[in-house]
KOLTORMI-25530 format. One record per residue (C-alpha): residue number from 1; residue in three letters; chain; x, y, z. Coordinates in Angstrom, 1 decimal, always signed. Each point is the difference from the previous one (the first is absolute). Layout:
N
seq=NUM&type=Ala&mol=A&c1=X&c2=Y&c3=Z
...
This chain:
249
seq=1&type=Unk&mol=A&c1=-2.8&c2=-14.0&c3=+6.0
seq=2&type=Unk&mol=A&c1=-2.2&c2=+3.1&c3=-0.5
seq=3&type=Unk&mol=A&c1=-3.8&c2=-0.8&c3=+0.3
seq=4&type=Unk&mol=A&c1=-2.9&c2=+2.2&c3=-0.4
seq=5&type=Unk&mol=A&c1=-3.1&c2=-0.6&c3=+1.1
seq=6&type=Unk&mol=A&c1=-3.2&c2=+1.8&c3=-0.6
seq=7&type=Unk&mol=A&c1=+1.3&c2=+3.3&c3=+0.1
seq=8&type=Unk&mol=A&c1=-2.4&c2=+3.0&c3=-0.5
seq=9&type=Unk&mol=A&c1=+1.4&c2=+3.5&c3=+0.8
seq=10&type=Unk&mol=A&c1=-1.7&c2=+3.6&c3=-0.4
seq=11&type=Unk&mol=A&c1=+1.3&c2=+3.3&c3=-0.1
seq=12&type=Unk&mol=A&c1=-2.6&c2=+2.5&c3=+1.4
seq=13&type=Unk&mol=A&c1=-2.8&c2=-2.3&c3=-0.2
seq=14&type=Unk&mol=A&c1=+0.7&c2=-0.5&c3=-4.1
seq=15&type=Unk&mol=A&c1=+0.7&c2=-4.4&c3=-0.1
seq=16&type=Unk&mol=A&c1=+3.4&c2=-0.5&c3=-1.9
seq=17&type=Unk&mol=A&c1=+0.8&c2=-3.4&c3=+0.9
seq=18&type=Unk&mol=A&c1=-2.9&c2=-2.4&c3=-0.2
seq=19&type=Unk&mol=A&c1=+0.6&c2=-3.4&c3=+1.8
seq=20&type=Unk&mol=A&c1=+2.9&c2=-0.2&c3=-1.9
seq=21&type=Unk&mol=A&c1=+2.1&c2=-3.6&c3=+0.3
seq=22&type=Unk&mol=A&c1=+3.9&c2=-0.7&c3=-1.1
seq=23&type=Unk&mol=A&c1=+2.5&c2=-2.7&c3=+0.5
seq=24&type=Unk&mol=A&c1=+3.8&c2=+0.6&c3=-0.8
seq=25&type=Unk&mol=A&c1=+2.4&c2=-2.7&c3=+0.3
seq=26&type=Unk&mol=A&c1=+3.2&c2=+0.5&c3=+1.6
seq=27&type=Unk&mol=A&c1=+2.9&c2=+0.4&c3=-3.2
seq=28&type=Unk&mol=A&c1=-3.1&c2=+1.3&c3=-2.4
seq=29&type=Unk&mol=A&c1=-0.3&c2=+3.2&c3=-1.5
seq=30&type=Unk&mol=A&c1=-3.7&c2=+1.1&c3=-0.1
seq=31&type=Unk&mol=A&c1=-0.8&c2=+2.7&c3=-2.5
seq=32&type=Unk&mol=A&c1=-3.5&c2=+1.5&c3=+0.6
seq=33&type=Unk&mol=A&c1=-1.0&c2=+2.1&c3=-2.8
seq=34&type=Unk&mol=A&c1=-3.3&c2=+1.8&c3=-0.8
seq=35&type=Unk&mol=A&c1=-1.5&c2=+3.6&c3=-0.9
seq=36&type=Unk&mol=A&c1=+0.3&c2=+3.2&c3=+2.0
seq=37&type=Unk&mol=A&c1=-2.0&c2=-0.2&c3=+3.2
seq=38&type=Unk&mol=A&c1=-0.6&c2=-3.5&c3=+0.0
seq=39&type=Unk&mol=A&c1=+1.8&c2=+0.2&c3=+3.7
seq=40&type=Unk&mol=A&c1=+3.7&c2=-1.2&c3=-0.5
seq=41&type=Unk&mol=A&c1=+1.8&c2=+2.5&c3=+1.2
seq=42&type=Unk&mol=A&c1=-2.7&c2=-0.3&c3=+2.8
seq=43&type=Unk&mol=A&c1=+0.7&c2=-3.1&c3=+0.8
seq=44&type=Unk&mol=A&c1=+3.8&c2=+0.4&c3=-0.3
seq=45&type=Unk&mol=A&c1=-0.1&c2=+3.0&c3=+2.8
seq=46&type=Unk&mol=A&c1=-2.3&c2=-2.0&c3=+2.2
seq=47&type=Unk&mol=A&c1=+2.5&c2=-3.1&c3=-0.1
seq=48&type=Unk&mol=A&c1=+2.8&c2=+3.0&c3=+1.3
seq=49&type=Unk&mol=A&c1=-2.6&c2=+0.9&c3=+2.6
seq=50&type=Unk&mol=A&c1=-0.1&c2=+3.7&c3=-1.2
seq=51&type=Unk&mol=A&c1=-2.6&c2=+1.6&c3=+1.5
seq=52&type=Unk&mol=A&c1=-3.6&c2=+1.4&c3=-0.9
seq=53&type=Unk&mol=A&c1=-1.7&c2=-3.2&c3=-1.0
seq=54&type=Unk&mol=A&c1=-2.4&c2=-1.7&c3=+1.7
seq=55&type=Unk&mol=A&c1=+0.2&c2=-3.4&c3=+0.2
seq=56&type=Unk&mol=A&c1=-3.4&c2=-1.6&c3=+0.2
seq=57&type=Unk&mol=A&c1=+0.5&c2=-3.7&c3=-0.3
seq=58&type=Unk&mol=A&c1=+2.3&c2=-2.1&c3=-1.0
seq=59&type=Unk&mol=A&c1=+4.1&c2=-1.6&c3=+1.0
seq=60&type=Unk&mol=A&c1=+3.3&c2=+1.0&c3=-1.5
seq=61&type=Unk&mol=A&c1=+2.4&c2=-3.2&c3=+1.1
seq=62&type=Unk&mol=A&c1=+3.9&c2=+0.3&c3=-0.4
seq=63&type=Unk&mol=A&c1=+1.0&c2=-3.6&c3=+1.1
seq=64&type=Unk&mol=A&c1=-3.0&c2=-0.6&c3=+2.1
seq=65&type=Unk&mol=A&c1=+0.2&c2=+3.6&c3=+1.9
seq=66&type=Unk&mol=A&c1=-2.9&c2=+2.5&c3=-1.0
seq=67&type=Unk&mol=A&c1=+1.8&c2=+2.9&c3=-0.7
seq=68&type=Unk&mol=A&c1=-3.3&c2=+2.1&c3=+0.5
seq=69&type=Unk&mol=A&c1=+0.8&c2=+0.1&c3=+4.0
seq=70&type=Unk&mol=A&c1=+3.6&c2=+1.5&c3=-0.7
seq=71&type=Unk&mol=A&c1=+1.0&c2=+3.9&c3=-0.4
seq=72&type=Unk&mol=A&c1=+1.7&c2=+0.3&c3=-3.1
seq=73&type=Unk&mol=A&c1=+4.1&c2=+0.2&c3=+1.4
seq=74&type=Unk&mol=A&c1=-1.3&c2=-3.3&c3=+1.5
seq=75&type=Unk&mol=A&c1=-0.6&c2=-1.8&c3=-3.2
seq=76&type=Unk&mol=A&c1=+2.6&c2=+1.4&c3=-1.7
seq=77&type=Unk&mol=A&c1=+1.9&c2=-1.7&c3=+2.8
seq=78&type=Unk&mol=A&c1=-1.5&c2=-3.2&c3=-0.9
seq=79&type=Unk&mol=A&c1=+0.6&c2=+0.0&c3=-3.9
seq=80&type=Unk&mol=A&c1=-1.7&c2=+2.6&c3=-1.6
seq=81&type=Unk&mol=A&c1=+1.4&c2=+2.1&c3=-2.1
seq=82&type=Unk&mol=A&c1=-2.6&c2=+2.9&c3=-2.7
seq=83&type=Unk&mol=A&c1=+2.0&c2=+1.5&c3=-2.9
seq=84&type=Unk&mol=A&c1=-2.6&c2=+3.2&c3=-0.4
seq=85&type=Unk&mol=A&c1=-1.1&c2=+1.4&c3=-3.0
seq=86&type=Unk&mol=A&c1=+1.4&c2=+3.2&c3=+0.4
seq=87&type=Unk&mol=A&c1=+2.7&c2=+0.0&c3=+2.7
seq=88&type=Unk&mol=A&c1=-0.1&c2=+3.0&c3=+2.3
seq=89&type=Unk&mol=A&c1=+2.6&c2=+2.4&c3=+0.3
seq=90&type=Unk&mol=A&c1=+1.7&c2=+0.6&c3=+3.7
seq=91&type=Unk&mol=A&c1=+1.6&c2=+3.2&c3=+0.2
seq=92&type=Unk&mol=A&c1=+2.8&c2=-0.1&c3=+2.7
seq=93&type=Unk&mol=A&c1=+0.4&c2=-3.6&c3=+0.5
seq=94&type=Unk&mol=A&c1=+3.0&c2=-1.7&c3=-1.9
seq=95&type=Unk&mol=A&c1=-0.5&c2=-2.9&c3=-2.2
seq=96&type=Unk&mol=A&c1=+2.8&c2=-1.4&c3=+1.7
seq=97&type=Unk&mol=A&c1=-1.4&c2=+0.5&c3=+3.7
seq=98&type=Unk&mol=A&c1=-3.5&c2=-1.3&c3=-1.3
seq=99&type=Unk&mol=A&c1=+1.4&c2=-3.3&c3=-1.2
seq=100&type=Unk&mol=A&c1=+2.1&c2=-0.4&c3=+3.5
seq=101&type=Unk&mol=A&c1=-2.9&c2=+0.7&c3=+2.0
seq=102&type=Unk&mol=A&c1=-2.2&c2=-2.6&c3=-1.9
seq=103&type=Unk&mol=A&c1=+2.6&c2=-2.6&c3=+0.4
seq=104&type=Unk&mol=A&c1=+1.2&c2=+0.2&c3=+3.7
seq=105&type=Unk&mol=A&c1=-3.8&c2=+0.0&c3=+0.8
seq=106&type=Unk&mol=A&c1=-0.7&c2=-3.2&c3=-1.9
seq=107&type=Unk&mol=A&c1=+3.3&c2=-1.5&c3=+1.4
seq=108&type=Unk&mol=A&c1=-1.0&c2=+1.3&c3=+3.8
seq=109&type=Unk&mol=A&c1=-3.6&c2=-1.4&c3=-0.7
seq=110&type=Unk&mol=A&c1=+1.6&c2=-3.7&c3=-0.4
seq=111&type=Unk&mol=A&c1=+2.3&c2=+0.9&c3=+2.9
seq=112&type=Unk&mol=A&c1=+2.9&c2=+0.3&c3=-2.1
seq=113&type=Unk&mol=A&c1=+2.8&c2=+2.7&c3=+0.9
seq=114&type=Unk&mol=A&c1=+0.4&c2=+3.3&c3=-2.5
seq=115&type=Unk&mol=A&c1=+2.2&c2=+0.1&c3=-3.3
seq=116&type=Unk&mol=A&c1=+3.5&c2=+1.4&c3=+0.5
seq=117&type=Unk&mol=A&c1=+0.3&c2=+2.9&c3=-2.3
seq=118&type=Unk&mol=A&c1=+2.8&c2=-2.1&c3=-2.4
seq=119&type=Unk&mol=A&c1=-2.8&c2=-2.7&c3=-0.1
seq=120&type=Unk&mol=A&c1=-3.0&c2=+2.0&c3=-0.6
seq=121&type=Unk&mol=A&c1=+1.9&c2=+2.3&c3=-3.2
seq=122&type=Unk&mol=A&c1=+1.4&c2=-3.6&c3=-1.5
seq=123&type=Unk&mol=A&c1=-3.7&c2=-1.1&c3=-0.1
seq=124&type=Unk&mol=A&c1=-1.4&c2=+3.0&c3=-1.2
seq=125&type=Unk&mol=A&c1=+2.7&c2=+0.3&c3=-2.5
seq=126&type=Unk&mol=A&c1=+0.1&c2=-3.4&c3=-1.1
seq=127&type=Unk&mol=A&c1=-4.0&c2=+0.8&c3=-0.8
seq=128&type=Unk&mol=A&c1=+0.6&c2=+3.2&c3=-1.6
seq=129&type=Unk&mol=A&c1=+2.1&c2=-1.3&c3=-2.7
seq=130&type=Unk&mol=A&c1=-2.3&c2=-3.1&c3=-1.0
seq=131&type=Unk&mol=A&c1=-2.5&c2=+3.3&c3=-0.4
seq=132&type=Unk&mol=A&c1=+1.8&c2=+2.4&c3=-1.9
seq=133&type=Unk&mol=A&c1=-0.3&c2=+2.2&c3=+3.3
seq=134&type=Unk&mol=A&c1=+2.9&c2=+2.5&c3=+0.0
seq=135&type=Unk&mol=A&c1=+1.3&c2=+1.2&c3=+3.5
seq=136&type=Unk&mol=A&c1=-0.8&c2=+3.6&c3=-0.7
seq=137&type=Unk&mol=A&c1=-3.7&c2=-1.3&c3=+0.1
seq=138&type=Unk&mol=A&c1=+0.5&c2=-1.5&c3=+3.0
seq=139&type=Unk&mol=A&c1=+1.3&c2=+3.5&c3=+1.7
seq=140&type=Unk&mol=A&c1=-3.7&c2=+1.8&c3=-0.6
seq=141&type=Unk&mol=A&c1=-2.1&c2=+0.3&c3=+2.2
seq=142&type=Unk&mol=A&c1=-2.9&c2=-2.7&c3=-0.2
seq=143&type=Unk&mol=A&c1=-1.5&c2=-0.2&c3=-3.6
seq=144&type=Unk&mol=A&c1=+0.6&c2=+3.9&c3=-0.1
seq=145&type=Unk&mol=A&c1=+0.8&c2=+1.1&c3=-3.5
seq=146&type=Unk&mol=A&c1=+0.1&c2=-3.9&c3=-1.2
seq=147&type=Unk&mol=A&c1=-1.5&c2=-0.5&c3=-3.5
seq=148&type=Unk&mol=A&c1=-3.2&c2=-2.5&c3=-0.5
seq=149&type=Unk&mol=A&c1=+2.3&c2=-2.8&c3=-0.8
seq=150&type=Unk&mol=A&c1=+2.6&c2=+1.0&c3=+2.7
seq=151&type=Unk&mol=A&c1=-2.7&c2=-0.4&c3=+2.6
seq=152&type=Unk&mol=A&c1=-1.0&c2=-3.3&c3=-1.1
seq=153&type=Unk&mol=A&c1=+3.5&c2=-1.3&c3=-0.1
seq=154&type=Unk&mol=A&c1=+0.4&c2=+1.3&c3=+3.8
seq=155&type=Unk&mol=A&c1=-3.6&c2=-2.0&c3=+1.0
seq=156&type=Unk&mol=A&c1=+1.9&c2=-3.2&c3=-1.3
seq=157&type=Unk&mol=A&c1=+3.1&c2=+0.7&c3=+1.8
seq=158&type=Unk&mol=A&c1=-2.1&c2=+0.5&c3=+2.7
seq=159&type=Unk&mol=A&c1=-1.4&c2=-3.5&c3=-0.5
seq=160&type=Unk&mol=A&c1=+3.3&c2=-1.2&c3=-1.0
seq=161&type=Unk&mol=A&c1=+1.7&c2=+0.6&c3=+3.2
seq=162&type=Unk&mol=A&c1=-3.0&c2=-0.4&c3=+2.4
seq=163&type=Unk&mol=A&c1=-0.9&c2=-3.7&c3=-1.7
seq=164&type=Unk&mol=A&c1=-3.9&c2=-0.3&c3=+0.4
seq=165&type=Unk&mol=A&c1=-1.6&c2=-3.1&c3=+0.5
seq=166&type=Unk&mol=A&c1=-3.1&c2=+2.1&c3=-2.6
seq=167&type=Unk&mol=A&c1=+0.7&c2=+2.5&c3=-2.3
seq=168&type=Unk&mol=A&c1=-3.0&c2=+1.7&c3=-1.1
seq=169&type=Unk&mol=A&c1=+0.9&c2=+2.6&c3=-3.3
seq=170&type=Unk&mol=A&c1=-2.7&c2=+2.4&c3=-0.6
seq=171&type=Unk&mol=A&c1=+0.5&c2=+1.4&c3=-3.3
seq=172&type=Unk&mol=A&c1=+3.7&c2=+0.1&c3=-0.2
seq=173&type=Unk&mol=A&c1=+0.0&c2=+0.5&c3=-3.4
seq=174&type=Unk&mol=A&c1=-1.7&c2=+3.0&c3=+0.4
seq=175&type=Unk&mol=A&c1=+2.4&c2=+3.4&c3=-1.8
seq=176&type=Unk&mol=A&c1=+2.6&c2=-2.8&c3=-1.2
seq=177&type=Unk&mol=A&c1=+1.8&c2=-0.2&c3=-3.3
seq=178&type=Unk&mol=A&c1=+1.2&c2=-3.0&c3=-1.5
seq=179&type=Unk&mol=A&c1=+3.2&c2=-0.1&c3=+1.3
seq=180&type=Unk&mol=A&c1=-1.3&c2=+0.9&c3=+3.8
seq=181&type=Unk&mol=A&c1=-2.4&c2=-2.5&c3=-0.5
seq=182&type=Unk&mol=A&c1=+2.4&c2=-2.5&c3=-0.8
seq=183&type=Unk&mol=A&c1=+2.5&c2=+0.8&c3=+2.7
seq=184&type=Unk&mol=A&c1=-3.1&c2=+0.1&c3=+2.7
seq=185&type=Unk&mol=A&c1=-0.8&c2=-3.0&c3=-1.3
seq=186&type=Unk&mol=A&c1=+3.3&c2=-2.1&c3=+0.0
seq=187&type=Unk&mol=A&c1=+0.3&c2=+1.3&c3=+3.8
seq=188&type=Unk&mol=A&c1=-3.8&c2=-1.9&c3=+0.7
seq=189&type=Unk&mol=A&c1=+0.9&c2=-2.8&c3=-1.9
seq=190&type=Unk&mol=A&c1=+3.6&c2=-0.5&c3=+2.2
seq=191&type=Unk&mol=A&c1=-1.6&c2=+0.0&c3=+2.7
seq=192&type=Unk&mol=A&c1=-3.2&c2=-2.8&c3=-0.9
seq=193&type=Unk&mol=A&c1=+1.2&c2=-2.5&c3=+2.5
seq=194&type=Unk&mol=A&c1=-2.3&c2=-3.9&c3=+1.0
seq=195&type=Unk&mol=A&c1=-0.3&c2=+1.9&c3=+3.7
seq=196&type=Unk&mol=A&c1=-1.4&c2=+3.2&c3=-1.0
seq=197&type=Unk&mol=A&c1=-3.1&c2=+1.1&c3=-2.2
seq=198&type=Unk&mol=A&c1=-0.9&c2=+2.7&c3=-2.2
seq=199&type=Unk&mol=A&c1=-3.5&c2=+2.0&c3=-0.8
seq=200&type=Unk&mol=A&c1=+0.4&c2=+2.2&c3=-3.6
seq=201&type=Unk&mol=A&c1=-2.8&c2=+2.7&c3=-0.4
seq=202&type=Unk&mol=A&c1=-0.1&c2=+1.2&c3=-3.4
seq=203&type=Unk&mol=A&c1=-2.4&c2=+1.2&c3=-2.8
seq=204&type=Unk&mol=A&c1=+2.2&c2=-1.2&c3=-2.6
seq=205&type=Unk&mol=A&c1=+2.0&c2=-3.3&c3=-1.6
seq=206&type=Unk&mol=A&c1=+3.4&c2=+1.9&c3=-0.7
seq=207&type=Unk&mol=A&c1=+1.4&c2=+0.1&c3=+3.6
seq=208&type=Unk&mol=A&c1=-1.1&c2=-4.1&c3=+0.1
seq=209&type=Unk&mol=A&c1=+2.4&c2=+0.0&c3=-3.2
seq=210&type=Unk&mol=A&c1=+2.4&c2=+0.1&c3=+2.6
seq=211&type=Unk&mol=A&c1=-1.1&c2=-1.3&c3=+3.5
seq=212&type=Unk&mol=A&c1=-1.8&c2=-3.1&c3=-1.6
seq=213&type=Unk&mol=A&c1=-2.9&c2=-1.0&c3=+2.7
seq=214&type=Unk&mol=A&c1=-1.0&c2=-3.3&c3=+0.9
seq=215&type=Unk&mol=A&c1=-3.2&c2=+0.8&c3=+0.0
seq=216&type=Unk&mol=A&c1=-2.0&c2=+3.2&c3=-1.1
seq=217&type=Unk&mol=A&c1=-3.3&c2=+1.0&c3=+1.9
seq=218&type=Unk&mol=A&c1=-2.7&c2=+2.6&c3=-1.3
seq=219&type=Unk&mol=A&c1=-1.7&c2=+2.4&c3=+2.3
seq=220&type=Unk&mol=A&c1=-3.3&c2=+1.6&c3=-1.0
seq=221&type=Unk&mol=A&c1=-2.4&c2=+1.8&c3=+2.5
seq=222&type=Unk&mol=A&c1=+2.1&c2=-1.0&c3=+2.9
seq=223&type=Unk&mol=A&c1=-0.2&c2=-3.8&c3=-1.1
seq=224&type=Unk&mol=A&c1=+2.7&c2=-2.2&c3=-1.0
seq=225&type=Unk&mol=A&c1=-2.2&c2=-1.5&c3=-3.1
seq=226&type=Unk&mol=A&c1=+2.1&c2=-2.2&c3=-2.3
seq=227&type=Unk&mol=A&c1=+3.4&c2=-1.9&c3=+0.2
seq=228&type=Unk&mol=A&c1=+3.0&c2=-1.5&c3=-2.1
seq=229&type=Unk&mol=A&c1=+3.4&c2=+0.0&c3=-1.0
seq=230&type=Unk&mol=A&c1=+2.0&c2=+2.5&c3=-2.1
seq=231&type=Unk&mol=A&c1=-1.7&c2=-0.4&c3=-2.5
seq=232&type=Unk&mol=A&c1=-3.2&c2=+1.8&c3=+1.8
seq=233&type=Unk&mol=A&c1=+1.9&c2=+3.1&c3=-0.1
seq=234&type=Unk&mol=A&c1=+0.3&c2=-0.2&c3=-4.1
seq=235&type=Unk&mol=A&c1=-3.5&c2=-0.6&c3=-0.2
seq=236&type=Unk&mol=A&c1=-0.9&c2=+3.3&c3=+1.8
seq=237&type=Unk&mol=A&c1=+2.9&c2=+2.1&c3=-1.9
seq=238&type=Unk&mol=A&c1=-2.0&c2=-0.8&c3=-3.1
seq=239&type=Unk&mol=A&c1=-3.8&c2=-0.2&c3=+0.8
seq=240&type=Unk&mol=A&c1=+0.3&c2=+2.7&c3=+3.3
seq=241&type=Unk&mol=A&c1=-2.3&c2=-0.7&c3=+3.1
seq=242&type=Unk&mol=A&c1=-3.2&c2=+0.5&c3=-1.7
seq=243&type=Unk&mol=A&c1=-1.2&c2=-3.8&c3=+0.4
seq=244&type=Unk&mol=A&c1=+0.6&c2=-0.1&c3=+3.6
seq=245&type=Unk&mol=A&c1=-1.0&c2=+3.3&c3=+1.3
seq=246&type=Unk&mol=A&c1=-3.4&c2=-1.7&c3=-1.7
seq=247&type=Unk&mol=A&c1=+0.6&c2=-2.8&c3=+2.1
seq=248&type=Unk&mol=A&c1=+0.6&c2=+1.7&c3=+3.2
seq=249&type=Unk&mol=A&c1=-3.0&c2=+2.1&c3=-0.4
C-alpha cells in the first residue's frame, strides 16, 4: 500500500534521510520509533510533501503512485492524511469552515457534489461525540485557544471525517495526559479499518499501550535499522536506543 524506496532527503545540504526503505500493509499500523533527530518527523513531513527538503533519491508509493510528483493538496486528495506534532493555530478561520472546505474539496476531487449544510453538521457531529468534542470547540476559530489535547482530538476529527487511505501521526502524544491520550487514542483506534493504513511516530511505548501496532520500526541516523512486533517497543522502553544508534553508526 505505502512503499518506500531508497529515500534520502537533506535539509540545507545536512543528509537526514539516508536510503531509507519501508513497506506498510494496507490495515497495519506501523509505529516507527527512535531517538530525537534520527529523521521521523522528517520523514513524516516529506510523506505530506511539506516543503524545504530536498529529495535526492529515492520513491514514496501510495498504491503504485509516487507521491513525490504530487503538491501536497494533491496527495491529500489521494489518501494522505499528517496529524502534526504541534498543530498550528489559524486566527480568523472557523473550525467549522475549515472542516467544510476540506470535505467539499475531497468530495469535488472524486467528482462528487458538496455536502448540504444538514448533512455536513450530522457528520461532524456524529464525530464530535465519539471524541468528547463539545460544540463550543467547534465555534473557535481554527485550533485558536484549543488546549494540547483539544488540538489533537480536532487532527482526528479531521481524519475521522476526511477517511484517509494513510494516516501518518507524528507525535500525537505529544502535551497529552492520560485521559487525552486515551480519548485520542480510542478516536485512532475507531477508525483502523483492512482499507486504510496507519504510520505512529513516537519516542515512547505508552501511546502503543493504546494504538497497539502491527509492527514497530526503529529509525537511527536516518535508517530504518531493526524490526518486530509489539514487543520491540517494550524492549526499547527498558534498554533506550543505545544499541542501535551503535548499530546505525
Amino acid at each position: 500500500m505505502l512503499e518506500i524506496r531508497n529515500l534520502s532527503v537533506s535539509i540545507q545540504d545536512k543528509l537526514i534521510l539516508d536510503n531509507l526503505s519501508l513497506g506498510v500493509n494496507a490495515g497495519e499500523v506501523a509505529a516507527i520509533m527512535g531517538p530525537n533527530g534520527s529523521g521521523k518527523s522528517t520523514l513524516a513531513y516529506v510523506i505530506a510533501g511539506k516543503p524545504g527538503y530536498e529529495v535526492t533519491s529515492g520513491e514514496i508509493l501510495l498504491d503504485g503512485d509516487n507521491l513525490l510528483e504530487l503538491e501536497p493538496n494533491e496527495r491529500a486528495l489521494r489518501g494522505v492524511f499528517l496529524a502534526f506534532q504541534y498543530p498550528t493555530e489559524i486566527p480568523g478561520v472557523g473550525a467549522m469552515t475549515f472542516l467544510k472546505a476540506a470535505l467539499n474539496a475531497q468530495r469535488r476531487a472524486r467528482g462528487e457534489s458538496d455536502l448540504t449544510t444538514p448533512d455536513f453538521m450530522r457528520r461532524v457531529r456524529e464525530a464530535a461525540q465519539a471524541l468528547k468534542i463539545e460544540q463550543e470547540m467547534l465555534r473557535r476559530p481554527l485550533n485558536v485557544g484549543f488546549s494540547g489535547g483539544e488540538k489533537k482530538r480536532f487532527e482526528v476529527l479531521q481524519m475521522a471525517l476526511l477517511g484517509p487511505r494513510v494516516g501518518v501521526l507524528d507525535e500525537t502524544d505529544s502535551g497529552l495526559d492520560i485521559d487525552a491520550l486515551r480519548i485520542v487514542a480510542d478516536g485512532v483506534n475507531a477508525l483502523r479499518d483492512p482499507a486504510r493504513a496507519f504510520v505512529v511516530i513516537t519516542h515512547y511505548q505508552r501511546l502503543l499501550d493504546h494504538i497497539r501496532p502491527d509492527v514497530v520500526h526503529v529509525m537511527s541516523r536516518g535508517r530504518i535499522v531493526a524490526t518486530g512486533g509489539p514487543e520491540l517497543a517494550l524492549e526499547l522502553e527498558r534498554n533506550g536506543y543505545r544499541d542501535y544508534a551503535e548499530e546505525a553508526a
